[in-house]
PyMOL Python script that loads the backbone (N, CA, C, O; Angstrom):
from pymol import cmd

cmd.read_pdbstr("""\
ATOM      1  N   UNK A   1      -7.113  -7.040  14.245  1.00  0.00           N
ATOM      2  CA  UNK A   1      -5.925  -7.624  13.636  1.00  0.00           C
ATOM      3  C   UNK A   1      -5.868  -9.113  13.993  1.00  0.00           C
ATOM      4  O   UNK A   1      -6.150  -9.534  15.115  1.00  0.00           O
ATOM      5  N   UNK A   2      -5.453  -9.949  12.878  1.00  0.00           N
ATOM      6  CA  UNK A   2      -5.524 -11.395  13.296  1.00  0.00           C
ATOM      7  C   UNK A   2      -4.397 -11.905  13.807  1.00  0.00           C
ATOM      8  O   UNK A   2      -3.507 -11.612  13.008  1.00  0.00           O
ATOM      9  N   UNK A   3      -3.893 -12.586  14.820  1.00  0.00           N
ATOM     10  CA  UNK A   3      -2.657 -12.974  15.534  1.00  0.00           C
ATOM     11  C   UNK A   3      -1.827 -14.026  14.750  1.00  0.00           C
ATOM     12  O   UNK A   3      -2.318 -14.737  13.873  1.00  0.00           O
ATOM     13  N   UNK A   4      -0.791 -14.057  15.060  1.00  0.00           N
ATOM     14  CA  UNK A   4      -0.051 -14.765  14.443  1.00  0.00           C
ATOM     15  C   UNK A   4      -0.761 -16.310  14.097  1.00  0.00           C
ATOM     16  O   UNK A   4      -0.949 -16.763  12.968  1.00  0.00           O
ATOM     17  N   UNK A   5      -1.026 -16.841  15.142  1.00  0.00           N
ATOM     18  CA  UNK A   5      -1.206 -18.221  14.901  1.00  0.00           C
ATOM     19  C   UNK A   5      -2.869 -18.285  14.095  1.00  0.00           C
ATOM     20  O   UNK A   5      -3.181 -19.286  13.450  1.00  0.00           O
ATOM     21  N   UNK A   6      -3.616 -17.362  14.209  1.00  0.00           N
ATOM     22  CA  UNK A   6      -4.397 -17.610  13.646  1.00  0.00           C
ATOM     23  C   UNK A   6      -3.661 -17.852  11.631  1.00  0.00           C
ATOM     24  O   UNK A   6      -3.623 -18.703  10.742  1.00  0.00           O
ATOM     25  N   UNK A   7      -3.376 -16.915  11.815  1.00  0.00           N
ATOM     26  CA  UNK A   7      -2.608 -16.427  10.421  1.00  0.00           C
ATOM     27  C   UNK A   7      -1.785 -17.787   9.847  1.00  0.00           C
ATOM     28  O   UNK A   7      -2.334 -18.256   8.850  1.00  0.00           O
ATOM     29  N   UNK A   8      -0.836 -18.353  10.191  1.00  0.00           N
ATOM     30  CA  UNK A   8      -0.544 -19.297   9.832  1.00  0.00           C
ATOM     31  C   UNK A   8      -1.174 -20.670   9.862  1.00  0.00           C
ATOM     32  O   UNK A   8      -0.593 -21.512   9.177  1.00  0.00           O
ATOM     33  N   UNK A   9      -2.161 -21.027  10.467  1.00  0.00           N
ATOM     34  CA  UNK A   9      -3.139 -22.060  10.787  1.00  0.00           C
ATOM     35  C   UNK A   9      -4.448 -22.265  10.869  1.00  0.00           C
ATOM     36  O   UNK A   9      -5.055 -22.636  11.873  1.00  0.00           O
ATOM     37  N   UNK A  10      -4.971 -21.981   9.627  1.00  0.00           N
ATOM     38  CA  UNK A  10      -5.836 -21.497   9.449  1.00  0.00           C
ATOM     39  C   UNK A  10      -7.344 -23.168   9.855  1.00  0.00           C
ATOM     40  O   UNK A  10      -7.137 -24.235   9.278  1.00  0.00           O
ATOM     41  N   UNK A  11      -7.868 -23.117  10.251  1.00  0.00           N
ATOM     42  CA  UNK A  11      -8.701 -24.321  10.541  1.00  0.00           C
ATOM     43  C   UNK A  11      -9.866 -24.398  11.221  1.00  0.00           C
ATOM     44  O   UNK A  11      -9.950 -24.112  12.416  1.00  0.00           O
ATOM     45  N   UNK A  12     -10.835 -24.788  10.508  1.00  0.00           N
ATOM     46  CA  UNK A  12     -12.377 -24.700  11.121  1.00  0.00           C
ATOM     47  C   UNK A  12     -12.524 -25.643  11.772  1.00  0.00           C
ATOM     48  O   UNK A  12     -12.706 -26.843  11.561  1.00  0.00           O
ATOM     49  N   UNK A  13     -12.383 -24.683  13.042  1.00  0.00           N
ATOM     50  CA  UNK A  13     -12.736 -25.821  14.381  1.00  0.00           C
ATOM     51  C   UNK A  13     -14.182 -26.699  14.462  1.00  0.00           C
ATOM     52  O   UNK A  13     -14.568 -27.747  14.980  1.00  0.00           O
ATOM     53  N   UNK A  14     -14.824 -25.446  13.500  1.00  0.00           N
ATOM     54  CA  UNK A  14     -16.587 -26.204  14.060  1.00  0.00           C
ATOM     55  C   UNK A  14     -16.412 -27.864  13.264  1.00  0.00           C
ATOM     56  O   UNK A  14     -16.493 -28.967  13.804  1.00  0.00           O
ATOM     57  N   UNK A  15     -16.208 -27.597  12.130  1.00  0.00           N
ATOM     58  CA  UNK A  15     -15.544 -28.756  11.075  1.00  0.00           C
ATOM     59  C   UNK A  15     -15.146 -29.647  11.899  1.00  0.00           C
ATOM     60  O   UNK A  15     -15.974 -30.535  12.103  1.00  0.00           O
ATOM     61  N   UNK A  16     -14.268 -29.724  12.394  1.00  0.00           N
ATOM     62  CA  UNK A  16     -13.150 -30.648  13.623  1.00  0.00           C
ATOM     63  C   UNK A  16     -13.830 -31.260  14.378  1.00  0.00           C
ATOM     64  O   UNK A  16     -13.993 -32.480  14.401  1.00  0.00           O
ATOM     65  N   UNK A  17     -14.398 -30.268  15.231  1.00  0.00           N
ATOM     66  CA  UNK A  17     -15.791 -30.603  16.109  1.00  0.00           C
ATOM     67  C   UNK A  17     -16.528 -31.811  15.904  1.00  0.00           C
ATOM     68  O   UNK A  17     -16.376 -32.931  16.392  1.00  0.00           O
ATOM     69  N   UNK A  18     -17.603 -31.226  14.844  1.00  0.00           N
ATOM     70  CA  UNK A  18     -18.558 -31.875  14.301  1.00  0.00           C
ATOM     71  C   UNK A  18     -17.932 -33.736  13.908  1.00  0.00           C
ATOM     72  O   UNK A  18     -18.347 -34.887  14.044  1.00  0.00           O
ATOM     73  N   UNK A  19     -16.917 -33.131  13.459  1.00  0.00           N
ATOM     74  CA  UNK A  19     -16.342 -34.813  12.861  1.00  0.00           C
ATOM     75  C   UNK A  19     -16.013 -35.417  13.797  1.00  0.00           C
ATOM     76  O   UNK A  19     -16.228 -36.628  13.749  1.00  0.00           O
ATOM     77  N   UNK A  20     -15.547 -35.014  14.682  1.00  0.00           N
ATOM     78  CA  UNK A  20     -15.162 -35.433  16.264  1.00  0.00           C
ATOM     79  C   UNK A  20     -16.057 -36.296  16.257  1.00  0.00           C
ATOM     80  O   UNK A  20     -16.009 -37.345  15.614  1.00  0.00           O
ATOM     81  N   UNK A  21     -17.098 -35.877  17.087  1.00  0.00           N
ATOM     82  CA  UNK A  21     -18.612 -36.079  17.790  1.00  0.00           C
ATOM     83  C   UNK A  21     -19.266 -37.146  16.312  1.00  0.00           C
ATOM     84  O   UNK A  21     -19.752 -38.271  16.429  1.00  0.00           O
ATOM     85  N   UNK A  22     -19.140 -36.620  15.431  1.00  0.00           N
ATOM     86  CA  UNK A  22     -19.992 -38.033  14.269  1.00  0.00           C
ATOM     87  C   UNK A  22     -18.962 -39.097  14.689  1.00  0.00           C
ATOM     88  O   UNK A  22     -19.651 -39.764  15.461  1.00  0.00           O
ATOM     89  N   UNK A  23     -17.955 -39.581  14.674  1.00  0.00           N
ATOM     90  CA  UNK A  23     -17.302 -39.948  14.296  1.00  0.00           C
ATOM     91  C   UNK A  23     -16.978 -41.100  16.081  1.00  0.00           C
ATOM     92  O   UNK A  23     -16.439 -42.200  16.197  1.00  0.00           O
ATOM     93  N   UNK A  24     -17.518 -40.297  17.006  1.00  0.00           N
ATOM     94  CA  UNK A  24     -17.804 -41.311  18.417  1.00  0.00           C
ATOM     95  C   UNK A  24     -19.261 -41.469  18.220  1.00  0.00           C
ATOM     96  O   UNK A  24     -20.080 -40.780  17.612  1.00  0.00           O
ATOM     97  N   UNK A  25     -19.401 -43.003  19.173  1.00  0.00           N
ATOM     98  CA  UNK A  25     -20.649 -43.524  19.026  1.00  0.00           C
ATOM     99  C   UNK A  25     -21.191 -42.807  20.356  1.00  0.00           C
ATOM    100  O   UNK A  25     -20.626 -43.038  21.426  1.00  0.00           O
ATOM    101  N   UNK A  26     -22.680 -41.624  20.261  1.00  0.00           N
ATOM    102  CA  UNK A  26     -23.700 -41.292  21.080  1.00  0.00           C
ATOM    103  C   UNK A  26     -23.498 -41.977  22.577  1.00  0.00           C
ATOM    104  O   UNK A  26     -23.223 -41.443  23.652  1.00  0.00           O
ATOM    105  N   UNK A  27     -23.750 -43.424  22.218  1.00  0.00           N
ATOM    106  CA  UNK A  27     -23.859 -44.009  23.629  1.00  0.00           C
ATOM    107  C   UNK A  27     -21.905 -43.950  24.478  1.00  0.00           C
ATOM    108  O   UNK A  27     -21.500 -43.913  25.640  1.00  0.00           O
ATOM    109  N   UNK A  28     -21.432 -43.965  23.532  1.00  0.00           N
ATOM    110  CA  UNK A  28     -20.030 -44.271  24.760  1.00  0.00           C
ATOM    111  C   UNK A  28     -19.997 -42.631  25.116  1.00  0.00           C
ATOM    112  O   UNK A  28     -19.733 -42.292  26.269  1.00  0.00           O
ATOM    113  N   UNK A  29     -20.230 -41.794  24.257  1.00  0.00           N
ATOM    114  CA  UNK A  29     -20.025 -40.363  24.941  1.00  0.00           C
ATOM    115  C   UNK A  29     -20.962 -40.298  26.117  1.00  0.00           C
ATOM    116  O   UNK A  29     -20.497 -40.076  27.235  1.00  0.00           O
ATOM    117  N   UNK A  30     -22.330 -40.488  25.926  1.00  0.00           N
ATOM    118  CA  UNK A  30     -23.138 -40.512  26.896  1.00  0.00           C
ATOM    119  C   UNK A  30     -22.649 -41.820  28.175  1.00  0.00           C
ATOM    120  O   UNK A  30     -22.890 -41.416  29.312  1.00  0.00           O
ATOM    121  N   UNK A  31     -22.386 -42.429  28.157  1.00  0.00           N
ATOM    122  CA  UNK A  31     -21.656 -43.385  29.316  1.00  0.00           C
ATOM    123  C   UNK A  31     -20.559 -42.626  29.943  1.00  0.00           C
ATOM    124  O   UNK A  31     -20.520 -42.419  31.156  1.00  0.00           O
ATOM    125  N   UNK A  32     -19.815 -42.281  29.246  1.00  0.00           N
ATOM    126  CA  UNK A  32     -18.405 -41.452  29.962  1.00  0.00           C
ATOM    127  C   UNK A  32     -18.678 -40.239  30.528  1.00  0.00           C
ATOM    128  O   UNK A  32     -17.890 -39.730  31.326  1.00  0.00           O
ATOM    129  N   UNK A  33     -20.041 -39.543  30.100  1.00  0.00           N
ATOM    130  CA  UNK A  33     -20.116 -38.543  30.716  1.00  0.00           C
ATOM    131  C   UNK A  33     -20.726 -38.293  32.260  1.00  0.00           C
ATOM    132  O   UNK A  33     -20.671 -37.363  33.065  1.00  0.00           O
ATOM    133  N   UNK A  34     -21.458 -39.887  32.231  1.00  0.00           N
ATOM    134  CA  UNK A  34     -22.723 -40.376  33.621  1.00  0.00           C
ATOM    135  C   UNK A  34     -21.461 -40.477  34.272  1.00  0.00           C
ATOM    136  O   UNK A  34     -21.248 -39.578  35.086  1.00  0.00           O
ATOM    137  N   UNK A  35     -20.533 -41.366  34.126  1.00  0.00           N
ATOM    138  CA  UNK A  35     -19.492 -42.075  35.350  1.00  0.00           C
ATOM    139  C   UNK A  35     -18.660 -40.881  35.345  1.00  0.00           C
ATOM    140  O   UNK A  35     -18.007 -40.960  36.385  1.00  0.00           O
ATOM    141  N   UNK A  36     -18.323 -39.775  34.703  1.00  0.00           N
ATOM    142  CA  UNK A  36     -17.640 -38.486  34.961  1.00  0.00           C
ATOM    143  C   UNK A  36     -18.847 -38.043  36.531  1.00  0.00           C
ATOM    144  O   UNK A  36     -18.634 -38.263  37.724  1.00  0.00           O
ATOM    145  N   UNK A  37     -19.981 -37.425  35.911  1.00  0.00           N
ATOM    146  CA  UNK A  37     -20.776 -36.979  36.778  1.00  0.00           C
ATOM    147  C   UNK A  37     -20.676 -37.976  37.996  1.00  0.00           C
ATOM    148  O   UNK A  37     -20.286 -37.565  39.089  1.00  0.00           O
ATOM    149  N   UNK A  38     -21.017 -39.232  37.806  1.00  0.00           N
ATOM    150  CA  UNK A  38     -21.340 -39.813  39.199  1.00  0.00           C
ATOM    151  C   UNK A  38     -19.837 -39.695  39.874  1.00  0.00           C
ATOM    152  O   UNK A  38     -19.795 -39.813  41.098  1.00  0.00           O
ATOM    153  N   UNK A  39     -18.943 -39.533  39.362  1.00  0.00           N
ATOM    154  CA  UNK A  39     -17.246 -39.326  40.330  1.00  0.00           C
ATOM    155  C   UNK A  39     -17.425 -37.628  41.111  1.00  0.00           C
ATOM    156  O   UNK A  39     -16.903 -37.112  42.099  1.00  0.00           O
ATOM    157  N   UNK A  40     -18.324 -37.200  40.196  1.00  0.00           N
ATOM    158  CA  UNK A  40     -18.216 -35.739  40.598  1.00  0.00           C
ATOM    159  C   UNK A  40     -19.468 -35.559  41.899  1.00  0.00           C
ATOM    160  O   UNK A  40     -19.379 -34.773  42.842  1.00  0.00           O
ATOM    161  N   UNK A  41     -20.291 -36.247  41.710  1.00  0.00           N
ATOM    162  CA  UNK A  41     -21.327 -36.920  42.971  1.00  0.00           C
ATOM    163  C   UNK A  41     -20.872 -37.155  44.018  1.00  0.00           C
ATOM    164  O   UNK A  41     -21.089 -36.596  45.094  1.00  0.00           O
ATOM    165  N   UNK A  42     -20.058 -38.192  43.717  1.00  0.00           N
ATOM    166  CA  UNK A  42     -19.476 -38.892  44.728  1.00  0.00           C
ATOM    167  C   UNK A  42     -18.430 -38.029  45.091  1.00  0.00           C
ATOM    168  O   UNK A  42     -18.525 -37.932  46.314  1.00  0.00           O
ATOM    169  N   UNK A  43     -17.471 -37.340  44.699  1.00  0.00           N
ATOM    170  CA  UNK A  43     -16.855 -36.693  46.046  1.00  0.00           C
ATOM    171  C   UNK A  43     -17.301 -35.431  46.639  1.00  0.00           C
ATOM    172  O   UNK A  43     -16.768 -34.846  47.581  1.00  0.00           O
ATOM    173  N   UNK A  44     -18.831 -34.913  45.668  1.00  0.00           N
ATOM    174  CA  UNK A  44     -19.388 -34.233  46.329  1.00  0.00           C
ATOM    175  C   UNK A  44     -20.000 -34.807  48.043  1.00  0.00           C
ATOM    176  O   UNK A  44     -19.727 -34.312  49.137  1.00  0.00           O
ATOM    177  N   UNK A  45     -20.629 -35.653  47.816  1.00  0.00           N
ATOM    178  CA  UNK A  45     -21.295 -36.123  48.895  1.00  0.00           C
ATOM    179  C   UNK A  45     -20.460 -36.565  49.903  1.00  0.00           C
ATOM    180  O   UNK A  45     -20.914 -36.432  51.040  1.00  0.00           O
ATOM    181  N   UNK A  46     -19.201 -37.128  49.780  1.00  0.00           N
ATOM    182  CA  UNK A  46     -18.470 -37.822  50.653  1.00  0.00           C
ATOM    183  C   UNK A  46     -17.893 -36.440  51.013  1.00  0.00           C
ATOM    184  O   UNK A  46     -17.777 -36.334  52.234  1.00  0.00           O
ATOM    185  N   UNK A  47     -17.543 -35.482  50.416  1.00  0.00           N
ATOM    186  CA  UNK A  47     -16.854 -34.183  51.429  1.00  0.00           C
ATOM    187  C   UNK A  47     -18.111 -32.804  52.044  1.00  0.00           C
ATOM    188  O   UNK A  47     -17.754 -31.711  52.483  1.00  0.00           O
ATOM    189  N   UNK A  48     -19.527 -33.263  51.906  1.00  0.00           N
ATOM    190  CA  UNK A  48     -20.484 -32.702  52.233  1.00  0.00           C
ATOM    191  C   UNK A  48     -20.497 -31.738  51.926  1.00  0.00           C
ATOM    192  O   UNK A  48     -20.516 -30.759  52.672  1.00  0.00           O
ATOM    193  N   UNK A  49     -20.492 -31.734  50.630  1.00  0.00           N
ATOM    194  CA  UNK A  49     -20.749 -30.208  49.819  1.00  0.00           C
ATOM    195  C   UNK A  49     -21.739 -30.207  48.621  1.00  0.00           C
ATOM    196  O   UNK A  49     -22.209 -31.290  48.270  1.00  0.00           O
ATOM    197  N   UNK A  50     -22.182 -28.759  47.794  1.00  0.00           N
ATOM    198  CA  UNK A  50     -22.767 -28.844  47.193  1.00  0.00           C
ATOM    199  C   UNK A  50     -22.083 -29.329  45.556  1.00  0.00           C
ATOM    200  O   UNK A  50     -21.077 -28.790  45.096  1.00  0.00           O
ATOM    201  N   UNK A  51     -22.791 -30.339  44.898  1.00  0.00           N
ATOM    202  CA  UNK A  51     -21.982 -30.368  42.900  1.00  0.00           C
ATOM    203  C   UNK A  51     -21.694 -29.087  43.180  1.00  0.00           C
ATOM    204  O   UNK A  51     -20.620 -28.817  43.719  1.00  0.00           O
ATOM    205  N   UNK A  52     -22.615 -28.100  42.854  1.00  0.00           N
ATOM    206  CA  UNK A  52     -22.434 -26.872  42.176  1.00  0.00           C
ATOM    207  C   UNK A  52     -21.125 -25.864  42.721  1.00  0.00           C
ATOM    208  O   UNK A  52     -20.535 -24.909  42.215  1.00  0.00           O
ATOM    209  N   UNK A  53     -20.959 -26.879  44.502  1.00  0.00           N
ATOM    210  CA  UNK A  53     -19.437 -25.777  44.522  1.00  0.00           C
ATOM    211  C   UNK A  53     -18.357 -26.618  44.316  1.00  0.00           C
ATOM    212  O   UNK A  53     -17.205 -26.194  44.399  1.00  0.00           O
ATOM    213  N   UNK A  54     -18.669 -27.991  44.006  1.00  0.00           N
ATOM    214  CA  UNK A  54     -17.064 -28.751  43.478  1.00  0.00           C
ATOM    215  C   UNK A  54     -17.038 -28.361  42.045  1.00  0.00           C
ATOM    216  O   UNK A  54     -15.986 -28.098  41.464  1.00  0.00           O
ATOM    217  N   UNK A  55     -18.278 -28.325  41.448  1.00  0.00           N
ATOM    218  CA  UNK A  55     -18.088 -27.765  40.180  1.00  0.00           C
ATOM    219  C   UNK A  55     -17.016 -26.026  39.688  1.00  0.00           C
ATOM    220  O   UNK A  55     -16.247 -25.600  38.826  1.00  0.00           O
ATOM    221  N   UNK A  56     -17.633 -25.652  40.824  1.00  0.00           N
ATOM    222  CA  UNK A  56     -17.132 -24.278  40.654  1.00  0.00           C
ATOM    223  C   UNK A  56     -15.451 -24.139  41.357  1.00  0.00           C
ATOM    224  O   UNK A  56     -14.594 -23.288  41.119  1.00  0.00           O
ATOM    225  N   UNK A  57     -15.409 -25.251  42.230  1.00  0.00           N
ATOM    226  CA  UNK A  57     -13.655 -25.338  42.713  1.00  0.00           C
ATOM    227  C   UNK A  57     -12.682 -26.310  42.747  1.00  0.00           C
ATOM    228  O   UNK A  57     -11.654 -26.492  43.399  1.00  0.00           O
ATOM    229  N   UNK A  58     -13.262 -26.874  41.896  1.00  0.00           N
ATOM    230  CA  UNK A  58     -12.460 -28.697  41.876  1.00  0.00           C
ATOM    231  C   UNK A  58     -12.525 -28.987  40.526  1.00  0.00           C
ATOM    232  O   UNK A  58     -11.983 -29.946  39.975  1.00  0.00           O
ATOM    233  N   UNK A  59     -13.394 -27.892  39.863  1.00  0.00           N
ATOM    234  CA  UNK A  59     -12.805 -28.727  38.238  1.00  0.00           C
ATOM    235  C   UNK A  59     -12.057 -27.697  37.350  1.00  0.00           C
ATOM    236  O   UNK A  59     -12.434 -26.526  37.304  1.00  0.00           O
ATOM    237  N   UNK A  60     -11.315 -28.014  36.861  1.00  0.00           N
ATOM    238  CA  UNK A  60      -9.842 -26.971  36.171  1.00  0.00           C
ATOM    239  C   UNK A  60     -10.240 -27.580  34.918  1.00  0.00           C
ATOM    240  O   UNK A  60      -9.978 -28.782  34.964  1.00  0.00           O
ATOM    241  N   UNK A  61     -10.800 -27.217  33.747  1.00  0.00           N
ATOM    242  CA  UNK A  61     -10.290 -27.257  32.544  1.00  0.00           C
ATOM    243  C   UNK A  61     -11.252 -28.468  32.170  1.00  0.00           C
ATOM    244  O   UNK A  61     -10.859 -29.082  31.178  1.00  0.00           O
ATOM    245  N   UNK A  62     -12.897 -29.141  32.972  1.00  0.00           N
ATOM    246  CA  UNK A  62     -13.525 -30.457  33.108  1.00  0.00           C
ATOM    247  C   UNK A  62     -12.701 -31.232  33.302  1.00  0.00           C
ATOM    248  O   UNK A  62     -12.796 -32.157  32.496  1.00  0.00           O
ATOM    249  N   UNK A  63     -11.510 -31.399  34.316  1.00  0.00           N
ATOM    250  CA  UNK A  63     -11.194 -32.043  35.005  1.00  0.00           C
ATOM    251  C   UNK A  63     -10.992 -32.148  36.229  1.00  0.00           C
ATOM    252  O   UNK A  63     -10.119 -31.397  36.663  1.00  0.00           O
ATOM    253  N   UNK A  64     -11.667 -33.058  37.214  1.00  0.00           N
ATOM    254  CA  UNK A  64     -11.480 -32.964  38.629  1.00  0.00           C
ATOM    255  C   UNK A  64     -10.687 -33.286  39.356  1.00  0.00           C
ATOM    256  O   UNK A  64     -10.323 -34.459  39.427  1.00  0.00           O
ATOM    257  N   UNK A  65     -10.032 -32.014  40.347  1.00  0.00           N
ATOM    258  CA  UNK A  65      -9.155 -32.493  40.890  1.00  0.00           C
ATOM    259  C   UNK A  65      -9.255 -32.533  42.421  1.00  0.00           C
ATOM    260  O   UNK A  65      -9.057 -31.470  43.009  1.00  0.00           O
ATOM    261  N   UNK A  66      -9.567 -33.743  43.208  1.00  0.00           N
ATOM    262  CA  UNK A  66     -10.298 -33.902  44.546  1.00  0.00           C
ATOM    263  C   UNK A  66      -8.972 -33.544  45.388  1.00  0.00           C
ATOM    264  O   UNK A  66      -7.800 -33.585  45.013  1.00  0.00           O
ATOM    265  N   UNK A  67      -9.418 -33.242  46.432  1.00  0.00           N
ATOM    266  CA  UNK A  67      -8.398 -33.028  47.441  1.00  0.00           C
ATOM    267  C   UNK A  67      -8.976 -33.803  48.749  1.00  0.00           C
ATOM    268  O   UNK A  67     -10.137 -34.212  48.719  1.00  0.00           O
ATOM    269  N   UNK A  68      -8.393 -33.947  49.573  1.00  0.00           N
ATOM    270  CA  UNK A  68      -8.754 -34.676  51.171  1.00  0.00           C
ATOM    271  C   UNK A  68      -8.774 -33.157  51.812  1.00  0.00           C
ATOM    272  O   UNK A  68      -7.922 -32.271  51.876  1.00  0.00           O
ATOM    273  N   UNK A  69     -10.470 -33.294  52.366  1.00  0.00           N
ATOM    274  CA  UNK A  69     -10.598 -32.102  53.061  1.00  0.00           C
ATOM    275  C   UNK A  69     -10.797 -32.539  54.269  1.00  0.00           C
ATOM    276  O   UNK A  69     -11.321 -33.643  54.412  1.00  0.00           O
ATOM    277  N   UNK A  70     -10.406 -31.739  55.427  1.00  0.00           N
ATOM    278  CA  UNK A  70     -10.369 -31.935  56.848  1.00  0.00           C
ATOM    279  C   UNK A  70     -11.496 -30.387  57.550  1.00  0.00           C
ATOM    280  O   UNK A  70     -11.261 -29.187  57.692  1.00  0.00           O
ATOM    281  N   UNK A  71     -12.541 -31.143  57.786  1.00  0.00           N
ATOM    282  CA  UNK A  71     -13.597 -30.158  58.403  1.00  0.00           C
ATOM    283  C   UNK A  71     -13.048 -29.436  60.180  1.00  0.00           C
ATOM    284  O   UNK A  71     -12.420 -30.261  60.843  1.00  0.00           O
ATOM    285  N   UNK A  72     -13.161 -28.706  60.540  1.00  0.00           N
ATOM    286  CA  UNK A  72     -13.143 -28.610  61.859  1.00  0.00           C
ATOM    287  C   UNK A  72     -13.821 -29.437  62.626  1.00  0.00           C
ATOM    288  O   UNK A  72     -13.088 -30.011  63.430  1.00  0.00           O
ATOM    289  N   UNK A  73     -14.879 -29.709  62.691  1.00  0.00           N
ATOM    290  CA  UNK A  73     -15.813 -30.640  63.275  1.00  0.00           C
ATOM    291  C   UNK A  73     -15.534 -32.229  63.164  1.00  0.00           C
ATOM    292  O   UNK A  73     -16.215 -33.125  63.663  1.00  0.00           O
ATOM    293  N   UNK A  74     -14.304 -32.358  62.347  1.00  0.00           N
ATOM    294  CA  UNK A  74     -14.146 -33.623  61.916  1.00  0.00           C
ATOM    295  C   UNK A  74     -12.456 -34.103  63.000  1.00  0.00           C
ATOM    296  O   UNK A  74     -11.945 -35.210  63.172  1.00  0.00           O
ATOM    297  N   UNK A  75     -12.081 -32.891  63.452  1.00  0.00           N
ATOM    298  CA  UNK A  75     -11.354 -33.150  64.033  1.00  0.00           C
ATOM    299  C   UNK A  75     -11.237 -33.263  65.710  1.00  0.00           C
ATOM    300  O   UNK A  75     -11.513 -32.288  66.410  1.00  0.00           O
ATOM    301  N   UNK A  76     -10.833 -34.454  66.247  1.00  0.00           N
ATOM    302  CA  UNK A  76     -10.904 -34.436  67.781  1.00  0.00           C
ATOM    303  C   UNK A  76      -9.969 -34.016  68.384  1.00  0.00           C
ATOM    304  O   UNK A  76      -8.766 -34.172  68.175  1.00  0.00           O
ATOM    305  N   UNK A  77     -10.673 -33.282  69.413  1.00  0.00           N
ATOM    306  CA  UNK A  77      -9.353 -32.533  70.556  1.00  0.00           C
ATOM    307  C   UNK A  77      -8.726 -33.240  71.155  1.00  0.00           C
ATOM    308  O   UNK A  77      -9.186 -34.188  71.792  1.00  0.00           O
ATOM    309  N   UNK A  78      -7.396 -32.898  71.073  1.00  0.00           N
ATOM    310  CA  UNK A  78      -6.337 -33.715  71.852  1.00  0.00           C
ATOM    311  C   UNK A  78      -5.656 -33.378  73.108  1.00  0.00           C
ATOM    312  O   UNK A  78      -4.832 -34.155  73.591  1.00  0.00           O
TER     313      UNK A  78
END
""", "prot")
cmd.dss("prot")
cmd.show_as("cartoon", "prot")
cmd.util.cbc("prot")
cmd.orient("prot")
């Protein structure tokens, strides 16, 4: 059964898509996507972890959301 909103709004996303993407120039997508990655580098490395687990816990929706992490080892006894 088709849901409501399909039903009233009917629209080919691939269509949308496609015109999207023609319609930006190759190179600025490809630029925005390096300085995405290298932000995602960079707070990989600065909180000593792997991309693949900030990828998997810091990005909501391809967007990253960094937090200030405090290691045990990073902290001195008082």
């Amino acid at each position: 059964m088709e849901s409501d909103y399909n039903r009233y709004r009917k629209v080919n996303t691939d269509k949308e898509v496609k015109e999207w993407i023609s319609s930006q120039r190759d190179d600025e997508l490809q630029n925005e996507f390096w300085e995405y990655w290298e932000e995602i580098k960079a707070f990989a490395e600065q909180n000593r972890l792997a991309v693949s687990y900030v990828e998997a816990e810091f990005l909501l929706e391809g967007e990253l959301f960094p937090v200030h992490l405090t290691f045990q080892d990073d902290v001195t006894p008082g």
